[in-house]
C-alpha positions as CSV (number, residue, x, y, z in Angstrom):
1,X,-3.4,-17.7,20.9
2,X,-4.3,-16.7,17.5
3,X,-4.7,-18.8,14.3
4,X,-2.4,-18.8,11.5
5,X,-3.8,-19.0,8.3
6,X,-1.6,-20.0,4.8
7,X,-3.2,-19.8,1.6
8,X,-1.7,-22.0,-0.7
9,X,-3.1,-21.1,-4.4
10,X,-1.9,-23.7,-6.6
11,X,-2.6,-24.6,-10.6
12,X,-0.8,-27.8,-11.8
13,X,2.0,-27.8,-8.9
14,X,2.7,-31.8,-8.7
15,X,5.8,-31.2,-9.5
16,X,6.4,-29.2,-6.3
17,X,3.5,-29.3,-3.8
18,X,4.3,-32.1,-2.3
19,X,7.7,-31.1,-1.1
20,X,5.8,-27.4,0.2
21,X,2.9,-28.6,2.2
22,X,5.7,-31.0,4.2
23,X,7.1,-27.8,5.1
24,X,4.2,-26.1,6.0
25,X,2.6,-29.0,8.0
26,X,6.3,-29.5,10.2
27,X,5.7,-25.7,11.8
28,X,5.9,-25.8,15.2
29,X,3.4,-23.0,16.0
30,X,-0.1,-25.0,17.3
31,X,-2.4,-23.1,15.6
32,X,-1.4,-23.1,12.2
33,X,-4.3,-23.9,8.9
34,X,-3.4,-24.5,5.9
35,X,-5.9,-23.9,3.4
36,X,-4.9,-25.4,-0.1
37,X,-6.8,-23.8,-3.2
38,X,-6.9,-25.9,-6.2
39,X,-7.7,-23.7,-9.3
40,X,-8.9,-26.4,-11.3
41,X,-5.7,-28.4,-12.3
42,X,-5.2,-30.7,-14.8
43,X,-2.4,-32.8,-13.4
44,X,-1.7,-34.9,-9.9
45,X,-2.8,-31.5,-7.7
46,X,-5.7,-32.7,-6.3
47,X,-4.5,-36.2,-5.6
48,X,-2.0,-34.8,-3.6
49,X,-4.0,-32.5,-1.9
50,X,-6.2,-35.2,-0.7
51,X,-3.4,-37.4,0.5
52,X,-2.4,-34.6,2.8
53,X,-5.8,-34.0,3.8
54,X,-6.1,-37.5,4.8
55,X,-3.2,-37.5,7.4
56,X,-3.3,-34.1,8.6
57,X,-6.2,-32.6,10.3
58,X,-5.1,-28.7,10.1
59,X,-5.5,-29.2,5.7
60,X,-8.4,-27.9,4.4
61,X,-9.1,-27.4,0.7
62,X,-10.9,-25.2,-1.6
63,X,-12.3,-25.0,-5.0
64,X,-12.7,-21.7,-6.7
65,X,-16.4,-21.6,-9.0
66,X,-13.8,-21.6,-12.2
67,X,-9.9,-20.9,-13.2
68,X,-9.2,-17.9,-12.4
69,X,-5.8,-15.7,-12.2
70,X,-3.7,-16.1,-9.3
71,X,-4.6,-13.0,-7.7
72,X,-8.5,-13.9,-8.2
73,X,-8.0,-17.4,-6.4
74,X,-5.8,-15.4,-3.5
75,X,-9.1,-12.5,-3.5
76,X,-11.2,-16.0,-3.4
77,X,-9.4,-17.4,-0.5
78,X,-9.8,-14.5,1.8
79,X,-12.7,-14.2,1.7
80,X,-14.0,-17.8,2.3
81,X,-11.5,-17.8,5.0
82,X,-13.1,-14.2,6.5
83,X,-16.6,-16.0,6.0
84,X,-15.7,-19.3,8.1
85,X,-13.3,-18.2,10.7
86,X,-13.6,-15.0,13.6
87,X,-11.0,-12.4,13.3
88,X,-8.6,-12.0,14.6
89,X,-6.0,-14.2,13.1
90,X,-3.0,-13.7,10.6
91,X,-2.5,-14.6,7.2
92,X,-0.1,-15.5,4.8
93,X,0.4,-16.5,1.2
94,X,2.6,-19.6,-0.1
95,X,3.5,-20.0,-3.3
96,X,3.1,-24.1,-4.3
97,X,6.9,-24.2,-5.2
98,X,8.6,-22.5,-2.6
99,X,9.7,-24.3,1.3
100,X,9.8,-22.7,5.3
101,X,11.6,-23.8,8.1
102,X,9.6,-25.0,10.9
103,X,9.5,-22.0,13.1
104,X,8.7,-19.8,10.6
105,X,5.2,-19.0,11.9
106,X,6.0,-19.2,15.6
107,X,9.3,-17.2,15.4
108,X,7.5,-14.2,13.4
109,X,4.2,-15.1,15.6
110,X,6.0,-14.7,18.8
111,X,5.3,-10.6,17.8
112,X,2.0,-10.8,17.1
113,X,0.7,-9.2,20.4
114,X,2.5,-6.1,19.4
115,X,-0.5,-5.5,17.1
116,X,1.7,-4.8,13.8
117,X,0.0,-4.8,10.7
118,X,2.6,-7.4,8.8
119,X,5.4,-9.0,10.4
120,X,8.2,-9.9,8.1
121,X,11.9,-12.1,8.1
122,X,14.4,-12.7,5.9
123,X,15.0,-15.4,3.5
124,X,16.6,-17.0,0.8
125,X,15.9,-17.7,-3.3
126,X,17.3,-21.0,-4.5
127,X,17.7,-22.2,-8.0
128,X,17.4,-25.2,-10.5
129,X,20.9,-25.6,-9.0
130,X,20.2,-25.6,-5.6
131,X,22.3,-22.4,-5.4
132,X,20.7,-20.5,-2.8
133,X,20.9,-16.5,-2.2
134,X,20.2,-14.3,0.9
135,X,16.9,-12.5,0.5
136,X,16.4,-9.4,2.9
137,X,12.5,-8.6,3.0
138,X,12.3,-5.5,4.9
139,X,10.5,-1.6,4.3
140,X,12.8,0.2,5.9
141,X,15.0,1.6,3.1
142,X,12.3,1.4,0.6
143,X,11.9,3.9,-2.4
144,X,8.9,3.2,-4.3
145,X,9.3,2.1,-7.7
146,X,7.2,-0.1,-9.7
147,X,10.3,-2.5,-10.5
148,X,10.6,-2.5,-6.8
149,X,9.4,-5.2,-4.3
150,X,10.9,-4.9,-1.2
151,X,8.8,-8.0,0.8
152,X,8.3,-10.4,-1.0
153,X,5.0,-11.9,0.0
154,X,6.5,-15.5,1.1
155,X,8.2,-13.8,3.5
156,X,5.0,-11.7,5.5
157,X,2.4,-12.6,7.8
158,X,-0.6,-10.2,7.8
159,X,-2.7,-9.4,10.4
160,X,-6.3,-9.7,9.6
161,X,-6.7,-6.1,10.5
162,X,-5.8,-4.9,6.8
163,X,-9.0,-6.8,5.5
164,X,-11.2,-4.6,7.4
165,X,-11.2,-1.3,5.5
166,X,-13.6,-2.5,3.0
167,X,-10.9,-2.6,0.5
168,X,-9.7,-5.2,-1.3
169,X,-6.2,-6.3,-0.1
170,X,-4.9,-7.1,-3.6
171,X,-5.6,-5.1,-6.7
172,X,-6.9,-7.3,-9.6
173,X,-5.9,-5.0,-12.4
174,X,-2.5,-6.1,-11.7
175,X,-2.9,-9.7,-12.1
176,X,0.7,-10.6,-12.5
177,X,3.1,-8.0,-10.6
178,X,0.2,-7.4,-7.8
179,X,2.5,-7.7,-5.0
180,X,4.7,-4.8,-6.1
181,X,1.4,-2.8,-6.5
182,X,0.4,-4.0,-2.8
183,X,3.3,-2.2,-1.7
184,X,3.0,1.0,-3.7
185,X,-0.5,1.6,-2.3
186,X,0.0,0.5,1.2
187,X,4.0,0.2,1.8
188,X,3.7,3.6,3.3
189,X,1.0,3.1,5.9
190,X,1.8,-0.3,7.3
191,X,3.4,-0.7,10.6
192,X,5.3,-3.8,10.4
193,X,8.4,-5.7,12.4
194,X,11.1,-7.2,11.0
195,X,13.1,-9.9,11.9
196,X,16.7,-11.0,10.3
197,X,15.9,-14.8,10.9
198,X,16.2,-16.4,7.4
199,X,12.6,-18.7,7.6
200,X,11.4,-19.4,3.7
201,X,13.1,-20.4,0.5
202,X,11.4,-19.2,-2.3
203,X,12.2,-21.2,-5.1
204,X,13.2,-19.6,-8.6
205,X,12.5,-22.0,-11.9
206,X,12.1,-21.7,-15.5
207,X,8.6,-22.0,-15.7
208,X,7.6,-19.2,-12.7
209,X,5.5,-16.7,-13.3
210,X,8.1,-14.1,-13.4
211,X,10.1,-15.4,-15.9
212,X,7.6,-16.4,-18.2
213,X,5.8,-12.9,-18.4
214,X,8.2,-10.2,-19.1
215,X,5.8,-8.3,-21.7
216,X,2.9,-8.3,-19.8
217,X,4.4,-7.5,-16.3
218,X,6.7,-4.7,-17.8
219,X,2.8,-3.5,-19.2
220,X,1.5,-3.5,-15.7
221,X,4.8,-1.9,-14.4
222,X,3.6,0.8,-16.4
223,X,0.1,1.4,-15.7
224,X,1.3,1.1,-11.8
225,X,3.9,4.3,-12.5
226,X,0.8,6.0,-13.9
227,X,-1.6,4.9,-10.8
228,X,0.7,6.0,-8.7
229,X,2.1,9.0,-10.3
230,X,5.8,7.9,-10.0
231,X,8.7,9.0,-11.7
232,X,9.9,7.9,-15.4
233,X,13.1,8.4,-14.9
234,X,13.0,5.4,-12.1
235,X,11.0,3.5,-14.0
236,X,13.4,3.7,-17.0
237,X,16.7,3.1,-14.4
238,X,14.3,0.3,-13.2
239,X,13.9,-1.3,-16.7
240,X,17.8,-0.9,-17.9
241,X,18.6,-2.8,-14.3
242,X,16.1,-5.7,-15.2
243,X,17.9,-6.1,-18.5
244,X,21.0,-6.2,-17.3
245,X,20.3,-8.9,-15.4
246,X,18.6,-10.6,-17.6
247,X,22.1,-10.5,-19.8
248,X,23.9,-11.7,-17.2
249,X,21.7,-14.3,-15.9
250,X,21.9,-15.6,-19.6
251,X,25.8,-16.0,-19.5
C-alpha cells in the first residue's frame, strides 16, 4: 500500500488550522502523513501544531531555514519529504483554511494502481457565509488560458512520478498564481483520473491570497501568456470575465 503524503504550508493560520488538520487526521486511508510546514509564524501556529503532534503519531512538522513565499515553502517540502521517504508514494497539497471529507484519500487512492500521474474529484468552495458551491476539478474540457485553472490543487493527489524529471514541479517565478502555471506547462502531458465524488471544501475568505493580490497575479497572468505564447485575445476575454465578477460579487 502506498503512503499518502499532505503538505500543509501554513503562515499565521490559527484562525483555521485547527479545524483543517481535524479533517485531515479523520481520513480513513491507513497510510496517510501529514507533514505540517510552519513558515515562521507569528501567531498560535506552532502551538497548535504541536498539540496535534502530541496526539497523533502520523503529524510531522517542518521548519523552512527562513519565510519564504508559499510556493518556496511547498518546493521546500518536497523535497525534505523526497529526502526522508522511498518513492513511490503520492502527494498532495492543503491549504491551512480549507476541510476534506474522510475518504478523500482512500476513495481517490483506491486508483492509484492504475499508475496515473494525478488523480483528481470534485468539490466544493464555501464562504464567510457558509454558502457552499459545487467545484468541478477536472482536464477534460480544458482550454489553456492563464485566467484558467481547471484543478484546483486541493482537489489532486500526485504521484511521486512527476518529481522525477529533474524538474521542479512548481515554477517559482509565479509565486502567486503558480498553480494556473502548473497546468499550462504540464496540463497537456498528465494522465490523470477523475472522479465526480465531492471530497474537499476549499474555503473562500477575505484575507486569501487571491483576493488580496489582484495587481500582482494579473502581472504574473501576463508573463505566463508570454511564457507560454497564448493568445491576447483570451487573456483580455479572461480579464473582462474576472471583472465582472468582481462587480457582482461586490453587490
Amino acid at each position: 500500500m502506498l503512503t499518502v503524503h499532505l503538505i500543509v504550508n501554513v503562515y499565521n493560520g490559527e484562525k483555521y488550522l485547527a479545524e483543517t488538520l481535524e479533517s485531515l487526521v479523520q481520513q480513513d486511508y491507513p497510510q496517510v502523513l501529514i507533514h505540517c510546514i510552519d513558515n515562521h509564524s507569528t501567531d498560535k501556529t506552532a502551538e497548535i501544531i504541536s498539540e496535534f503532534k502530541s496526539k497523533h503519531a502520523n503529524i510531522i512538522s517542518w521548519l523552512p531555514p527562513s519565510h519564504m513565499p508559499l510556493v518556496d515553502a511547498r518546493l521546500f517540502a518536497l523535497s525534505e519529504i523526497t529526502k526522508a521517504h522511498e518513492m513511490p508514494f503520492y502527494f498532495g497539497f492543503c491549504d491551512a483554511d480549507d476541510l476534506s471529507t474522510p475518504d478523500w484519500a482512500s476513495k481517490l487512492m483506491a486508483f492509484a494502481d492504475l499508475n496515473y500521474d494525478i488523480l483528481t474529484c470534485n468539490g466544493y468552495t464555501f464562504d464567510e457565509n457558509k454558502k457552499h458551491t459545487p467545484v468541478d476539478s477536472c482536464l477534460s474540457q480544458w482550454r489553456p488560458s492563464s485566467f484558467g485553472c481547471p484543478v484546483l490543487l486541493r482537489s489532486v493527489l500526485f504521484s511521486s512520478e512527476n518529481l522525477k524529471d529533474g524538474i521542479a514541479l512548481l515554477d517559482n517565478n509565479f509565486p502567486i498564481a503558480y498553480d494556473t502555471e502548473f497546468w499550462l506547462r504540464r496540463g497537456n502531458d498528465l494522465s490523470f483520473l477523475h472522479i465526480s465524488d465531492r471530497l474537499f471544501y476549499k474555503r473562500i475568505h477575505s484575507d486569501s491570497m487571491a483576493q488580496t493580490n489582484f495587481f500582482p497575479i494579473l502581472l504574473e497572468r501576463w508573463n505566463m501568456l508570454k511564457k507560454h505564447n497564448l493568445s491576447l485575445s483570451r487573456f483580455l476575454y479572461g480579464l473582462f470575465r474576472q471583472l465582472l465578477n468582481m462587480v457582482f460579487a461586490s453587490k
